[in-house]
C-alpha positions in Angstrom: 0.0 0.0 0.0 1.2 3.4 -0.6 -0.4 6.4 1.3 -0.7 8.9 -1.6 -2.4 12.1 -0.7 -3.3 15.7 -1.8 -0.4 16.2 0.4 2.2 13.9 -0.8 1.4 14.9 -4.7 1.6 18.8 -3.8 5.4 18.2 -2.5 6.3 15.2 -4.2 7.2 13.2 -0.8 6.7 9.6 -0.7 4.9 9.8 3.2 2.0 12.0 4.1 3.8 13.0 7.3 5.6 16.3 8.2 7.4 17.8 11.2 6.2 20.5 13.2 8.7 23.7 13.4 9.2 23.2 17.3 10.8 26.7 18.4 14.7 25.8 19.6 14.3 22.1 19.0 13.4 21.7 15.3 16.9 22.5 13.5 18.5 22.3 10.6 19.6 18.5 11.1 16.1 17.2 12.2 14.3 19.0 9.1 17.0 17.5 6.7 16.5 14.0 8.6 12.9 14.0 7.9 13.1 15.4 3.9 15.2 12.9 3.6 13.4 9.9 5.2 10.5 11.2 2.8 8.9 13.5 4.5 7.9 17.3 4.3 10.6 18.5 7.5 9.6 22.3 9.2 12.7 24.5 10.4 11.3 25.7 14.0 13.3 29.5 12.9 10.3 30.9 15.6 10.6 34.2 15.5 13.2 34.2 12.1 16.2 34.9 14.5 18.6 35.8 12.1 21.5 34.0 13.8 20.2 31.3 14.6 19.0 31.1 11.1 22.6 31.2 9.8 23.8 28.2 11.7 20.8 26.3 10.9 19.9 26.5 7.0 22.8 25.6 5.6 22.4 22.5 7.8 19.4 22.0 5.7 20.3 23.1 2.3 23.0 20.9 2.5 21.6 17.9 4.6 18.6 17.0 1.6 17.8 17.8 -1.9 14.4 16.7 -0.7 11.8 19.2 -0.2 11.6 21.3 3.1 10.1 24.2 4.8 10.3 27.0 7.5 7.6 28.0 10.2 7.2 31.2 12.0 5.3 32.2 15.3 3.5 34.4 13.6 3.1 36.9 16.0 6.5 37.1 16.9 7.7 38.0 13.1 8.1 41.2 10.9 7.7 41.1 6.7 11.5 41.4 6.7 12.0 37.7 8.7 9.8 36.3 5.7 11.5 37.8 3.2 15.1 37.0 4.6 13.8 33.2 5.0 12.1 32.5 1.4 15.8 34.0 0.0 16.6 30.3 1.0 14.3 28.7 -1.4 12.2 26.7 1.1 9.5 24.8 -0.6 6.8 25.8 2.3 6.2 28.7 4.7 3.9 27.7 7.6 2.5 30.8 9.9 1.2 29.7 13.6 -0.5 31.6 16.1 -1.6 35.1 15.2 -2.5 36.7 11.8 -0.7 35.4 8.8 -2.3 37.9 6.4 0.3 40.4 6.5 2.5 37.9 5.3 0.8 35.4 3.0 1.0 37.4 -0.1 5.0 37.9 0.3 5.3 33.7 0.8 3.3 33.2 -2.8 5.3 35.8 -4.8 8.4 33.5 -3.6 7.0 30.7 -4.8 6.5 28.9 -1.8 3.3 26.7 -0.2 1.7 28.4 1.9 0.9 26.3 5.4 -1.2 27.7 7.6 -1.9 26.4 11.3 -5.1 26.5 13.0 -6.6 25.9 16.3 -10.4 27.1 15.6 -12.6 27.4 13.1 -12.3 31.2 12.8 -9.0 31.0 12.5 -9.8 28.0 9.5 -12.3 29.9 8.0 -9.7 33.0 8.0 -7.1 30.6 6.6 -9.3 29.4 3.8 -10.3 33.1 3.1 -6.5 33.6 3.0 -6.0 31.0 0.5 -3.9 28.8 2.1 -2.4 25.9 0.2 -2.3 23.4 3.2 -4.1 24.1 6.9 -2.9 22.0 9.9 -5.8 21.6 12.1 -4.3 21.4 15.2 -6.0 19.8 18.6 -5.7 20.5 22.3 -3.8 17.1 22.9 -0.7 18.9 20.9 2.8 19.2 23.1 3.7 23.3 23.0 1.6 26.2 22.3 -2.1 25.7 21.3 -5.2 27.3 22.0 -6.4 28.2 25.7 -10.2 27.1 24.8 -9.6 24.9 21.8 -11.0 21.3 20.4 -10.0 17.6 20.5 -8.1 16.2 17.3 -10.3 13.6 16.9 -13.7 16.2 16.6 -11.6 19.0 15.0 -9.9 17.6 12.1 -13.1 16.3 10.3 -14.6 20.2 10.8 -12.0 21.3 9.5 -11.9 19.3 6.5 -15.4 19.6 5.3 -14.7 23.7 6.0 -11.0 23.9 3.7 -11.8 21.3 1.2 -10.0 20.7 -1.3 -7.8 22.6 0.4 -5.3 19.5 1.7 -5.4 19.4 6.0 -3.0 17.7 8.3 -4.0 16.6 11.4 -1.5 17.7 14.5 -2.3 17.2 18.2 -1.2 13.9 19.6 -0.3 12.0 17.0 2.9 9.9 17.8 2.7 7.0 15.9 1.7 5.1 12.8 -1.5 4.8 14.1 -2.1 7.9 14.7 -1.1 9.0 11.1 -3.6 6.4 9.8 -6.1 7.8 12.1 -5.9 11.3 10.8 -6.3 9.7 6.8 -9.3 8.3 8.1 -10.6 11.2 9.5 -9.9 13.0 5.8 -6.8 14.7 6.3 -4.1 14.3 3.8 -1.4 13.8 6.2 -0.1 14.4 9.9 2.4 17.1 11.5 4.0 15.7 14.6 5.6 17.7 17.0 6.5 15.6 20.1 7.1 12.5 18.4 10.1 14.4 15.9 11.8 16.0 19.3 12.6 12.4 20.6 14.9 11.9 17.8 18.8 11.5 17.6 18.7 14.7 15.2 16.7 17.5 17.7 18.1 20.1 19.8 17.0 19.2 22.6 19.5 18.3 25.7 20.0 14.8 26.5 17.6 15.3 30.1 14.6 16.6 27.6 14.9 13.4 25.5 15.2 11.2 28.4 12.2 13.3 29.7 9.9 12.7 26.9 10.8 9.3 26.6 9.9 8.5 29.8 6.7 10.7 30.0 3.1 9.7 30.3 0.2 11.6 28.8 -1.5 12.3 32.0 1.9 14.1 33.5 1.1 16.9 30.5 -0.6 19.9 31.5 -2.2 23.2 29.6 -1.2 26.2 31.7 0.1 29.7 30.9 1.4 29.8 34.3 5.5 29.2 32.8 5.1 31.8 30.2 4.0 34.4 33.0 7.2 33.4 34.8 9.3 33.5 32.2 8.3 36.9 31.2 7.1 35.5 28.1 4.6 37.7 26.1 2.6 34.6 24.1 -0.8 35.7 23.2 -3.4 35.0 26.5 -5.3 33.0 24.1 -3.2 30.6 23.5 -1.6 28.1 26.2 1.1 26.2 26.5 1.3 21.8 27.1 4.0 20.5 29.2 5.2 18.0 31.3 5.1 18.6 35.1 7.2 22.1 36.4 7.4 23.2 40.1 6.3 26.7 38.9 2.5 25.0 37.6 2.1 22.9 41.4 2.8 26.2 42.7 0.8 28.8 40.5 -1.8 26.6 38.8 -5.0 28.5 39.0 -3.4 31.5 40.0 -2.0 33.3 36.6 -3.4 36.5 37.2 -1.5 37.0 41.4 1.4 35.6 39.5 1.7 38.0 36.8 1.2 40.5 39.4 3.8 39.7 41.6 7.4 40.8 40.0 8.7 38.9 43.0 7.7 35.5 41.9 9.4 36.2 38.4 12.4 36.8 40.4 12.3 34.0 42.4 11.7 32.1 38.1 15.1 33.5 37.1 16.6 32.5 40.3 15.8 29.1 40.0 16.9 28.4 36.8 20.2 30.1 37.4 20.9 27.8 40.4 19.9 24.8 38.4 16.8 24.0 40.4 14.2 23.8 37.7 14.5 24.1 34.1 15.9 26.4 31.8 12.9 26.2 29.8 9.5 24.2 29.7 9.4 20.3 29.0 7.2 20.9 26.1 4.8 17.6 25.7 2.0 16.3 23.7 -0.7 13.6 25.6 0.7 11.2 22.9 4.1 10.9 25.0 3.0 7.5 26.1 3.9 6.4 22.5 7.4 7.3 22.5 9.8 4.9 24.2 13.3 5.1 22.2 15.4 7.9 20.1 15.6 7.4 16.3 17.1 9.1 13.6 14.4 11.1 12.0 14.9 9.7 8.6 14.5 6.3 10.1 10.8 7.1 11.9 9.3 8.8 9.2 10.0 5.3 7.2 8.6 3.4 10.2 5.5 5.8 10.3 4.3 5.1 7.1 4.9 1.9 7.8 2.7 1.4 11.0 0.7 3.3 9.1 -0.3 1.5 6.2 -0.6 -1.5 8.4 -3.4 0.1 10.7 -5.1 0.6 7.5 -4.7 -2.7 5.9 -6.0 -3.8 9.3 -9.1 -1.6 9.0 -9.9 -2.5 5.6 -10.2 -6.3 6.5 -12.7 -6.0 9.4 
């Protein structure tokens, strides 16, 4: 069985399965990994740090002669971070959390597919209005940033797909394994963005504790809170949230964001912490899906086995 998609044909890949542009984790090496493994692999450039973007494009560029793309936080960027990024010839552009529109024009005259995340149906319907080429429908279940008062994979992604067709949707939000990719095809997407999944890999930048972390993780450790991005000074939109694993900061402040935010002390004590080591440097970002992960591949390697597991849960399917 192949899994050939709206998705797949539009980029040429042989797997309907991408990687999410994880801000600090999703380099150069893990998007080369997964474009070559047959994939579409997301550079996680965040807010297009221009440094940062130097050390990790050519890692990319000259990792794959696959196809590969870049994502922004799209409230964090300017029109000049686009434009410096699609000079690099990426095949995709994906915008997350705020309004793309001041952008989406400048991604088509380069050429580029324009991706466009989602975690609502105004922000679908706006995408659609936008003309997005691909929408990721992402769900609440999803490791990282997502909406505060969003919906379930499972409900969402169908919505979605009736709303954008033929636009092509991929399905994000707890998907961590070949099953999970099959489950999205059912549900009518043409494919699946994993974010949690791709940062348990031998090519992420993530520190050895985060991996170990993730691996050894269960779903109902993961919590939605904006409590760490009030103590870390953070200025994420209120609407959306964050999912993470366990964090002394949430037992202590959970339920309490608005005392927090107004206590400049309790930042302080954040900072302090982290410089002595005591808690960490930044949030275990998580997806409910964690449960699934239990070993570090390459990239490359997983996308193969995802199609895989994939295509078997189908075959499976198709003979009940």
């Amino acid at each position: 069985m192949t899994l050939s998609t709206a998705f797949t044909e539009l980029f040429g890949v042989r797997h309907p399965i991408a990687s999410a542009p994880m801000g600090g984790s999703a380099g150069g090496a893990l998007t080369a990994a997964v474009s070559r493994g047959g994939g579409l692999g997301l550079l996680g450039s965040g807010d297009g740090d221009r440094d940062w973007l130097a050390r990790e494009l050519p890692l990319v560029t000259e990792g794959t002669t696959g196809p590969w793309g870049i994502g922004f936080l799209t409230w964090r960027i300017d029109v000049a971070a686009v434009e410096h990024a699609v000079e690099h010839g990426p095949r995709a552009v994906m915008l997350s959390f705020g309004d793309p529109s001041p952008y989406a024009e400048r991604v088509r005259r380069a050429g580029a597919v324009l991706i466009l995340q989602v975690t609502d149906l105004e922000e679908a319907r706006r995408a659609v209005d936008l003309g997005a080429d691909v929408i990721v429908a992402q769900g609440t279940e999803s490791g990282g940033h997502g909406a505060r008062h969003g919906r379930s994979t499972l409900p969402f992604v169908p919505v979605v797909v009736d709303l954008a067709a033929p636009v092509p949707v991929l399905a994000a939000g707890g998907i961590a394994d070949g099953r999970g990719v099959a489950a999205a095809l059912a549900l009518g997407a043409a494919g699946a963005l994993l974010g949690t999944r791709f940062q348990a890999t031998a090519e992420a930048l993530v520190t050895p504790s985060t991996a170990t972390a993730i691996v050894r993780g269960r779903g109902e450790e993961t919590e939605r809170s904006g409590v760490l991005d009030i103590a870390r000074g953070s200025r994420w939109p209120s609407r959306y949230t964050a999912r993470t694993l366990g964090h002394p900061f949430l037992d202590r402040w959970r339920g309490r964001e608005a005392e927090l935010a107004a206590d400049p002390e309790a930042g302080q004590a954040y900072r302090d912490g982290v410089a002595r080591g005591e808690i960490p440097a930044l949030p275990l970002w998580a997806g409910e899906g964690i449960d699934l992960i239990n070993d570090l591949p390459s990239a490359a390697d997983l996308v193969a086995d995802l199609a895989t597991q994939a295509e078997d849960a189908l075959a499976r399917a198709g003979r009940r």
